[in-house]
KEKE-3310 file (N, C-alpha, C; in steps of 0.2 Angstrom, whole numbers, plus 5000, padded with zeros to 4 digits):
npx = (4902:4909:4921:4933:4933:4919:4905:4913:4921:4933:4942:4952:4967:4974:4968:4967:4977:4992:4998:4988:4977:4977:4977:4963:4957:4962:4955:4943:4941:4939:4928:4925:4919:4922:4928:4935:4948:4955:4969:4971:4975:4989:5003:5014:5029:5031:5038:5033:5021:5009:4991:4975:4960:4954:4962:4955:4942:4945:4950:4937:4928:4936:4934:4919:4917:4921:4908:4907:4904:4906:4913:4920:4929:4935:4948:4957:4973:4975:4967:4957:4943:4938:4941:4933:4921:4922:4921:4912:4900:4904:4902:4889:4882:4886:4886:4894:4913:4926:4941:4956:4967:4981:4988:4990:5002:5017:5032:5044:5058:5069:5074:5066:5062:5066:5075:5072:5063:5051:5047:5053:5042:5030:5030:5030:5017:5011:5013:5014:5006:4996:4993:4992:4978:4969:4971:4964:4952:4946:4948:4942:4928:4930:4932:4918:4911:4912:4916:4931:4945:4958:4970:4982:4996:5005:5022:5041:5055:5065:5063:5069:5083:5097:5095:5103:5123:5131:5136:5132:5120:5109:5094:5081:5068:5070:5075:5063:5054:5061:5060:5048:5041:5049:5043:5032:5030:5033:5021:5010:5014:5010:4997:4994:4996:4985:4973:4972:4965:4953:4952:4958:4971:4986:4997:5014:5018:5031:5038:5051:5055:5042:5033:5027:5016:5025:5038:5039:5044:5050:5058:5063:5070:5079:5087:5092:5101:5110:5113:5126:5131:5135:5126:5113:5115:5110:5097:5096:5092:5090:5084:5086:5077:5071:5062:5048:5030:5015:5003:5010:5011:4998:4995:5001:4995:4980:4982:4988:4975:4966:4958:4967:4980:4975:4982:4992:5000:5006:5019:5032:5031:5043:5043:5054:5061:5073:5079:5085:5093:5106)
npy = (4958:4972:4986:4998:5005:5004:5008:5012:5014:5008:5009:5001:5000:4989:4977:4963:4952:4949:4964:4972:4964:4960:4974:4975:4964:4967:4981:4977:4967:4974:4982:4989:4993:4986:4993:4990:4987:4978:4974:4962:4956:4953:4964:4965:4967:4967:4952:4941:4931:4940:4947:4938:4936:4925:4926:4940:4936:4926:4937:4943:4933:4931:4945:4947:4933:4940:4945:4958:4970:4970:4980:4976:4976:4974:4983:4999:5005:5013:5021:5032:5034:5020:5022:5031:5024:5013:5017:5025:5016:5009:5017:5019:5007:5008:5021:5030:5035:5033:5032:5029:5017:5019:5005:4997:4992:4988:4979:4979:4976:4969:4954:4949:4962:4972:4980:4991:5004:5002:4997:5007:5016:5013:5009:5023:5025:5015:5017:5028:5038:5031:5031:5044:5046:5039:5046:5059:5054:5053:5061:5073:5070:5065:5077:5084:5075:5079:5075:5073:5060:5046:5046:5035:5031:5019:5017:5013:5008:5010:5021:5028:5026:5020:5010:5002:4996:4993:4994:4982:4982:4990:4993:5001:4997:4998:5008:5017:5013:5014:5029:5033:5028:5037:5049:5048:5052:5067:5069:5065:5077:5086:5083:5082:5093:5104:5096:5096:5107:5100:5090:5079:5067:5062:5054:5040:5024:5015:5002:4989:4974:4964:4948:4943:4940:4947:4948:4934:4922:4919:4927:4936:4927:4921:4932:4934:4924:4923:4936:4953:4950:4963:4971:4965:4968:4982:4981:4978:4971:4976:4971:4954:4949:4940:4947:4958:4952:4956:4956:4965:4977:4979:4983:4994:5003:5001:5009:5022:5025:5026:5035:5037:5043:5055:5067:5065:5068:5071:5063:5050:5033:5024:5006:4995:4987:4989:4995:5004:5008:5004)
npz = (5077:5087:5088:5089:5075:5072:5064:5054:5040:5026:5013:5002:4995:4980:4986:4985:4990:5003:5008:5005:5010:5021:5030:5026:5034:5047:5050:5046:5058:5068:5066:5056:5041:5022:5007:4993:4981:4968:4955:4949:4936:4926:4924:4911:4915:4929:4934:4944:4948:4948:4959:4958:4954:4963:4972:4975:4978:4991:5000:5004:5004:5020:5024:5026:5035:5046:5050:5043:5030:5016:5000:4984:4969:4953:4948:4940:4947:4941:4933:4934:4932:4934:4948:4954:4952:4958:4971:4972:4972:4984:4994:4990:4995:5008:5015:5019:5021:5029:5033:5021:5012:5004:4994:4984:4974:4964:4962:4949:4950:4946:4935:4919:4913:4920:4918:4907:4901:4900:4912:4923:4920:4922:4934:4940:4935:4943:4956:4960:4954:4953:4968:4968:4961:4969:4981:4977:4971:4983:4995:4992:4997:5009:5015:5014:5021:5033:5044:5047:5044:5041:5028:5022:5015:5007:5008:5007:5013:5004:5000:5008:5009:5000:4987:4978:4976:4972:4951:4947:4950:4948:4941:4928:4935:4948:4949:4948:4957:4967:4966:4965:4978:4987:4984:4987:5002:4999:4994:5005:5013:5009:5004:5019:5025:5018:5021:5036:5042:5041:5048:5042:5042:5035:5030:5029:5027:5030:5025:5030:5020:5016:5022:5010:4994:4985:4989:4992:4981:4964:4956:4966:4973:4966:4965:4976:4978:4967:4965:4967:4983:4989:4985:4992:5006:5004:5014:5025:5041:5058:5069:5071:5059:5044:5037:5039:5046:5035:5045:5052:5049:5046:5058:5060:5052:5057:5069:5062:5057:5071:5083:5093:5084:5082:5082:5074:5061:5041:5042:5040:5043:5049:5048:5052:5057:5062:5051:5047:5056:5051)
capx = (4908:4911:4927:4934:4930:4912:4901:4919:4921:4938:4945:4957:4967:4979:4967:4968:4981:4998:4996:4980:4971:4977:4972:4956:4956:4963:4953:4937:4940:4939:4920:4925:4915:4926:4927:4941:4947:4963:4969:4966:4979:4998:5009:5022:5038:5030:5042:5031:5013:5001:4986:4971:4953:4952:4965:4951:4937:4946:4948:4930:4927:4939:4930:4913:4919:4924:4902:4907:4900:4913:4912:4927:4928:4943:4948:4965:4973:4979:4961:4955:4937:4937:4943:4928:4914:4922:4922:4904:4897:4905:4898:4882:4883:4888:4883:4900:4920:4931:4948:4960:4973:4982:4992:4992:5010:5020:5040:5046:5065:5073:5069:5070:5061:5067:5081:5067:5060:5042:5048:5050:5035:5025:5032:5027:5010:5004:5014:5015:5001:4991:4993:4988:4972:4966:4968:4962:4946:4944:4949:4934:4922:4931:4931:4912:4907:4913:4920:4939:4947:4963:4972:4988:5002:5011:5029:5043:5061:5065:5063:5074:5088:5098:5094:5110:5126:5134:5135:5127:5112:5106:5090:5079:5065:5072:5075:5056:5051:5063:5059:5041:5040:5051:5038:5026:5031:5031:5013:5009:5015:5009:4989:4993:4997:4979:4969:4972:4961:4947:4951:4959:4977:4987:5004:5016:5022:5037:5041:5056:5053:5036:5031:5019:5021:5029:5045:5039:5044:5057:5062:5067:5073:5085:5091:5097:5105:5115:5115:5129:5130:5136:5120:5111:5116:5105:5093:5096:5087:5094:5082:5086:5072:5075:5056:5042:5024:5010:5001:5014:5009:4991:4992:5003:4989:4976:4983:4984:4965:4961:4958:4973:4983:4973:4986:4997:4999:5015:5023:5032:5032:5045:5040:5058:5065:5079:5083:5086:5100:5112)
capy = (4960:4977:4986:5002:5008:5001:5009:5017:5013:5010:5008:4998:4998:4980:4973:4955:4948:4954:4970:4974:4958:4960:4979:4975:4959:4971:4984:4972:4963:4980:4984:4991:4989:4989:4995:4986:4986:4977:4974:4954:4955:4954:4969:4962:4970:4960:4944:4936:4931:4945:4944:4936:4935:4921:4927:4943:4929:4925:4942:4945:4928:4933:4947:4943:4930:4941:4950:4963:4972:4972:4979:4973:4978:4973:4991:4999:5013:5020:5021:5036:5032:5016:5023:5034:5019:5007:5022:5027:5008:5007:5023:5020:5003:5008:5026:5034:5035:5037:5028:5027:5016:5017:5003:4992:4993:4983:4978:4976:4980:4960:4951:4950:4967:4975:4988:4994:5011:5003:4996:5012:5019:5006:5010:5026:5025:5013:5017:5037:5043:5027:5034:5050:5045:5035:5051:5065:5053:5050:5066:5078:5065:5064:5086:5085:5072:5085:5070:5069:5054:5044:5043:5030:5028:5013:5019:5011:5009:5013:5029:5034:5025:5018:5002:5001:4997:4993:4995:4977:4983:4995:4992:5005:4997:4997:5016:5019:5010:5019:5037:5033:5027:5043:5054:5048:5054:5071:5069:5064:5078:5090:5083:5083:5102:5109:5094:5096:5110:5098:5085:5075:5065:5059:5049:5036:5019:5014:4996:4985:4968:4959:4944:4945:4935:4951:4946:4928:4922:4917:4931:4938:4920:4923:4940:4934:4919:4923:4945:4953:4950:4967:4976:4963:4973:4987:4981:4973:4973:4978:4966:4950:4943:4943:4953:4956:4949:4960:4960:4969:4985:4982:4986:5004:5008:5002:5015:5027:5025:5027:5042:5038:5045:5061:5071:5063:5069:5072:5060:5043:5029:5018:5000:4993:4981:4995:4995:5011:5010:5000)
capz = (5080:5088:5089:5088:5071:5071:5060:5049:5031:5026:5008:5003:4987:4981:4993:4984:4995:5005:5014:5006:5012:5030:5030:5026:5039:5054:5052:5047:5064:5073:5063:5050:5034:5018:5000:4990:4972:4967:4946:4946:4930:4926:4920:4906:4916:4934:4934:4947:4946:4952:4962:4951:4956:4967:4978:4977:4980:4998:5005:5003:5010:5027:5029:5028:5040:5051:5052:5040:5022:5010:4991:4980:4963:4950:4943:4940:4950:4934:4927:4938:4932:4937:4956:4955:4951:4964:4980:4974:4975:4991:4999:4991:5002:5018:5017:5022:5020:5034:5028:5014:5014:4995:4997:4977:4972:4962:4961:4943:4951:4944:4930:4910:4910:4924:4916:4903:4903:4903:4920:4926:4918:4925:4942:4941:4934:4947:4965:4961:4949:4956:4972:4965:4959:4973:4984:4973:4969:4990:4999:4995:5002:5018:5017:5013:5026:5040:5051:5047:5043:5038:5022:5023:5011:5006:5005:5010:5017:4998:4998:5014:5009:4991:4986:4975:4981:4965:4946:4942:4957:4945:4936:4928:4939:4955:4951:4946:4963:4974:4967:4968:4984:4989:4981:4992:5006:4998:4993:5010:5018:5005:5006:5025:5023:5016:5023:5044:5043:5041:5053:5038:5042:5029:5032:5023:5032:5026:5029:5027:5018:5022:5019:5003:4987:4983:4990:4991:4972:4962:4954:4974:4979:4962:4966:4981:4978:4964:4965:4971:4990:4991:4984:4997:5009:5006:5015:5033:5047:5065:5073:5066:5055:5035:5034:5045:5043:5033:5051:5057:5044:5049:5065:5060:5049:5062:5075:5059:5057:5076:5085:5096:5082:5079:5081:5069:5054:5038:5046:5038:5050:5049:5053:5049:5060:5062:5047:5045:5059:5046)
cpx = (4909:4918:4929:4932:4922:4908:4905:4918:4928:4939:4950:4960:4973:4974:4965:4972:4987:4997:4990:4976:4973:4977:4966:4955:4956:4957:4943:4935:4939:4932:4920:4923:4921:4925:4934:4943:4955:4965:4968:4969:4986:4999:5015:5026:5037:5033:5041:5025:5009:4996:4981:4965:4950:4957:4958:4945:4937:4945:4939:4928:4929:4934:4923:4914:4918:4914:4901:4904:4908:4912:4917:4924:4935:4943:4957:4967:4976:4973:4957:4945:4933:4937:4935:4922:4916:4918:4913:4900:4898:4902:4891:4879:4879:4886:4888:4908:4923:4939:4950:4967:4975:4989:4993:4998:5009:5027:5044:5056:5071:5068:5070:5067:5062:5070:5078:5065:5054:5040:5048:5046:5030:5027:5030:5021:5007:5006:5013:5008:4995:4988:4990:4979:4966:4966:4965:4953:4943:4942:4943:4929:4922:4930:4923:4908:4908:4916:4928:4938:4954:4966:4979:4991:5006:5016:5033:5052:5065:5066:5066:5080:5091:5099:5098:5116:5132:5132:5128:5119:5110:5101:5084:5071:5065:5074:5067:5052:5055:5061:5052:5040:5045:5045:5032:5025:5031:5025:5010:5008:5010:5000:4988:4992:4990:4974:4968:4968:4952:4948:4957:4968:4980:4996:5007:5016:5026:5041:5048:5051:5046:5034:5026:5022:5022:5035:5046:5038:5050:5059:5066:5072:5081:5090:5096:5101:5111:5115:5122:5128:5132:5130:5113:5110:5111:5100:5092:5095:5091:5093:5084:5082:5074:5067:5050:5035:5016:5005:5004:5011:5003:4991:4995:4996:4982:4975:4982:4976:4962:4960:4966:4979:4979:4975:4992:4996:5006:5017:5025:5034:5036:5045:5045:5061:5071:5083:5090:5095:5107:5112)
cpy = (4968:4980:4995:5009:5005:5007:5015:5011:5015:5008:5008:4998:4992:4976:4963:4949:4953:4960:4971:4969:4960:4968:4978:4969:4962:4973:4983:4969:4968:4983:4989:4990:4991:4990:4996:4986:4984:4975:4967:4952:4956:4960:4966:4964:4967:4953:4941:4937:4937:4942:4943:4937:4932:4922:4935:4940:4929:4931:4944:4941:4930:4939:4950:4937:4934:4946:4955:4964:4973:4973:4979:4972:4975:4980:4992:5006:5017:5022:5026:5035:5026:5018:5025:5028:5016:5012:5022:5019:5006:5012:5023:5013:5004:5015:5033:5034:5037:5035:5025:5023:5014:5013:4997:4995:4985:4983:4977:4976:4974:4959:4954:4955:4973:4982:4990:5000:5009:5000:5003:5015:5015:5006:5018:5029:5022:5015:5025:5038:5036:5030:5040:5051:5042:5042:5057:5062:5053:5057:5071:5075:5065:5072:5086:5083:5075:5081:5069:5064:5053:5045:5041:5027:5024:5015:5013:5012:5010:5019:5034:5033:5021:5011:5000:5003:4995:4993:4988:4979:4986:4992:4999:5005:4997:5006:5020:5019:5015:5027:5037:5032:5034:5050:5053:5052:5063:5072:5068:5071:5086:5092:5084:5089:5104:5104:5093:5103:5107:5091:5080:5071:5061:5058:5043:5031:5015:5008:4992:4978:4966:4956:4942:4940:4941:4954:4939:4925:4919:4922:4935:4934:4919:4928:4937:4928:4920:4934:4945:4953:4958:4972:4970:4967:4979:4987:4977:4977:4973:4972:4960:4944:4947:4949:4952:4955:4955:4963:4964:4978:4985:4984:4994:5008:5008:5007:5019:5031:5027:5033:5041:5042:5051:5067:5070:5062:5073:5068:5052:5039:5022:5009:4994:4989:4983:4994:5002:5013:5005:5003)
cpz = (5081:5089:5089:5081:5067:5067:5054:5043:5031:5018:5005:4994:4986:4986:4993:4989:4999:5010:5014:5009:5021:5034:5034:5032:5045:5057:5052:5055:5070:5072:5058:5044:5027:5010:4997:4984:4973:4958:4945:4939:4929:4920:4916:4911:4922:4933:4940:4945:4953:4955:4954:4956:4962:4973:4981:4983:4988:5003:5007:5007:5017:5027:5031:5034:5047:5053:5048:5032:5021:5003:4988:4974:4959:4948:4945:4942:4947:4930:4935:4939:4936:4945:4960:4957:4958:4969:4979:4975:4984:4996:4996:4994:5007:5018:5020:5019:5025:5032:5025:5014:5005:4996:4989:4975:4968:4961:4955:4943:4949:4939:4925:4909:4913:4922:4910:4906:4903:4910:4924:4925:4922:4933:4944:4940:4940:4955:4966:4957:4953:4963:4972:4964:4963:4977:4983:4972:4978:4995:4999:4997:5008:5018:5018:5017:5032:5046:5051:5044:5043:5034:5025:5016:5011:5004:5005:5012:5009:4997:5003:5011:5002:4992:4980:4978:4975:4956:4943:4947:4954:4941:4936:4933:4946:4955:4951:4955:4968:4973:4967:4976:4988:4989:4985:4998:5005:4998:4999:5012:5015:5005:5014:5025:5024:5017:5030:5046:5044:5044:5049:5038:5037:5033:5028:5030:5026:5028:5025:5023:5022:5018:5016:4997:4982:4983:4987:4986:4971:4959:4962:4975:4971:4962:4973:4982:4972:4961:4970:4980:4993:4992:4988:5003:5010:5010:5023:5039:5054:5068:5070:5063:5048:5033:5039:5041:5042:5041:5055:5054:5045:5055:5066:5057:5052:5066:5069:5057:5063:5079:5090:5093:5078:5080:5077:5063:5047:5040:5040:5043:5046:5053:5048:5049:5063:5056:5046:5050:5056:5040)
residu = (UNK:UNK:UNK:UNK:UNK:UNK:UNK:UNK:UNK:UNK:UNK:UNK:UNK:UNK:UNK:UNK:UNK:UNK:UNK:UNK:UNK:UNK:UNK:UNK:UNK:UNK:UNK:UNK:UNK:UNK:UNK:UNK:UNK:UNK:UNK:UNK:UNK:UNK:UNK:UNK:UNK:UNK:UNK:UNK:UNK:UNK:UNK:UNK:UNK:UNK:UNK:UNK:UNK:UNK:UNK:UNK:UNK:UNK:UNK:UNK:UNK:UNK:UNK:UNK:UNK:UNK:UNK:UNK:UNK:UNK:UNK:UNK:UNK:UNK:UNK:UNK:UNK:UNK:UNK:UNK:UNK:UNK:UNK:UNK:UNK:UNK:UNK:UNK:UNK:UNK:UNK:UNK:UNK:UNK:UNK:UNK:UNK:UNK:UNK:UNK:UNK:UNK:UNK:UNK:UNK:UNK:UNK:UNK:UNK:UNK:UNK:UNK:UNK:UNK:UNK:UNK:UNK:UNK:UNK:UNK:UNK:UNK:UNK:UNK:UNK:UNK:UNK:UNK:UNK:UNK:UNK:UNK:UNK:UNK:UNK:UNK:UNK:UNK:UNK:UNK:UNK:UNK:UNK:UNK:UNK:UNK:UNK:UNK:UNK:UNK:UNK:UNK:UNK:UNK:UNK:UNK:UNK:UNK:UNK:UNK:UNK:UNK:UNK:UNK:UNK:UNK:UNK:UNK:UNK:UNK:UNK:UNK:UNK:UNK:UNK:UNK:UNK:UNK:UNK:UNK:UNK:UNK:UNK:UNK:UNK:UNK:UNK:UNK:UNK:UNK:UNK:UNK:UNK:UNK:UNK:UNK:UNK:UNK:UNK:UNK:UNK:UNK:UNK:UNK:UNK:UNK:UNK:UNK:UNK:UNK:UNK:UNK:UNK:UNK:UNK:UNK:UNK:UNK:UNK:UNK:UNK:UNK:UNK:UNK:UNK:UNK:UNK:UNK:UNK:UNK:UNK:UNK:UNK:UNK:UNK:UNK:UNK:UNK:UNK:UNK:UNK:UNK:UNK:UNK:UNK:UNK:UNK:UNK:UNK:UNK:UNK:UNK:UNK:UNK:UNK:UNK:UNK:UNK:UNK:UNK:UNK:UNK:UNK:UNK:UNK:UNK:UNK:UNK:UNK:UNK:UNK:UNK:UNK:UNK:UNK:UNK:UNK:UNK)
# end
C-alpha cells in the first residue's frame, strides 16, 4: 500500500491500544513503517485495567495487515534506557525516523488511590517526564538525519481549562494530569523554539474525551453517575457527542505528520468538539 508517508518511519508511544493503536493504523495505512513501545503492566494508582500484551499482539497484527514493518517493544516512558533500545531496533529496521508521536499517558484522576501523592507522582513521571524522555531520546536523530520531521504531543483539553468545579472534584490525581498535560504544551513550544531551524515541527493536540478504555471503565462510568453533576460540567462538548472517536486524533496527527503542515509549528490543536467554547 502506498500513500503519503511511504518510505517515513513513524514512532509511536502507548501504542497497545486507544489513540496509540489508531496512530499507528492511520499513519500505517498511509505507508508508514512503525516503531512502538507501550508498558503492557498496571500502575497501583490506575483504577482501571491497562493495556497488557495481547492488546500489543493486535496492533502489530492491524498493521502488518495493513503491508507494513512494525517493531514493538514493551518498555516504559520512565525508563529513558529502555526508549533508547526500542528507537535504536526500530531504526536499525527501517533505516530512518521521520515521526514522533508521544502519546502513553495514563488517568489515575478517580478511584481508591486517586487523592494520593503517588497518584500525582505517577502523573507526572509518565505524561510529563515520560514525555520528556521520549523526546530528548528521538530529537537529535531527526537533527542528524538532515530531513526534518514531526514530533506530536498528547495533551489535552485539561490543560487549557479547570477540570474542578467543586471541593469534592478535587483529587491529587486529577491535579497531576491537568498540570502535566498543561506543561506540555510548554515543552512543545519550547523544543519547537530551537528545533525549526532544522526543518523539525513539534506541536500538542489537545482532545476533549475519546473513546479509549481510558474513559471506557468503570471507574469513569462511576464518576459520572454518582460525582457531583456540577463538576460534570467541566467538560462539555458544543457539538453534541459525550466524546469523539480515537480516529478523530489520528487524522490531526496525520496532517501533523504531512507536509501539508510544514509550516505549522508551537501550536496546540484543539480537537474538542467545541469544548472550549463552554
Amino acid at each position: 500500500m502506498s500513500g503519503r508517508f511511504e518510505g517515513k518511519v513513524a514512532f509511536i508511544t502507548g501504542i497497545a491500544r486507544g489513540q496509540g493503536r489508531a496512530h499507528a493504523v492511520r499513519l500505517a495505512r498511509e505507508g508508514a513503517d512503525i516503531i512502538g513501545i507501550d508498558l503492557c503492566e498496571q500502575i497501583d494508582t490506575v483504577d482501571y485495567p491497562m493495556a497488557n500484551s495481547s492488546d500489543l499482539d493486535e496492533t502489530v497484527k492491524l498493521v502488518e495487515g495493513l503491508g507494513r514493518g512494525i517493531v514493538a517493544r514493551r518498555a516504559d516512558v520512565r525508563d529513558g534506557d529502555a526508549l533508547t533500545a526500542a528507537v535504536d531496533a526500530g531504526v536499525a529496521e527501517f533505516g530512518r525516523l521521520d515521526f514522533v508521536v508521544a502519546n502513553a499517558g495514563i488517568m489515575p484522576v478517580w478511584g481508591k488511590d486517586s487523592n494520593t501523592m503517588q497518584a500525582w507522582q505517577d502523573c507526572l513521571d509518565v505524561l510529563l517526564t515520560g514525555v520528556l524522555n521520549t523526546v530528548e531520546t528521538t530529537y537529535p536523530r531527526l537533527i542528524d538525519q538532515g530531513t526534518g520531521g514531526s514530533i506530536v504531543l498528547t495533551s489535552s483539553m485539561a490543560a487549557v481549562r479547570p477540570m474542578m468545579r467543586t471541593r469534592g472534584g478535587h483529587t491529587l490525581g486529577l491535579l497531576g494530569y491537568s498540570a502535566a498535560k498543561a506543561a506540555l504544551i510548554n515543552l512543545a513550544q519550547n523544543y519547537a523554539s530551537f528545533l525549526a531551524n532544522y526543518h523539525v515541527r513539534v506541536n500538542t493536540v489537545n482532545p476533549t474525551g475519546v473513546n479509549t478504555p481510558m474513559i471506557q471503565n468503570e471507574m469513569v462510568e462511576d464518576r459520572f453517575t454518582n460525582g457531583n453533576p456540577e463538576d460534570i460540567k467541566a467538560l462539555v462538548n458544543a457539538i453534541p457527542v459525550d466524546a469523539v472517536d480515537p480516529e478523530d486524533i489520528a487524522n490531526a496527527v496525520a496532517w501533523l505528520c504531512s507536509d501539508e503542515s510544514k509550516f505549522y509549528t508551537g501550536n496546540a490543536m484543539r480537537i474538542d468538539a467545541g469544548a472550549s467554547l463552554r
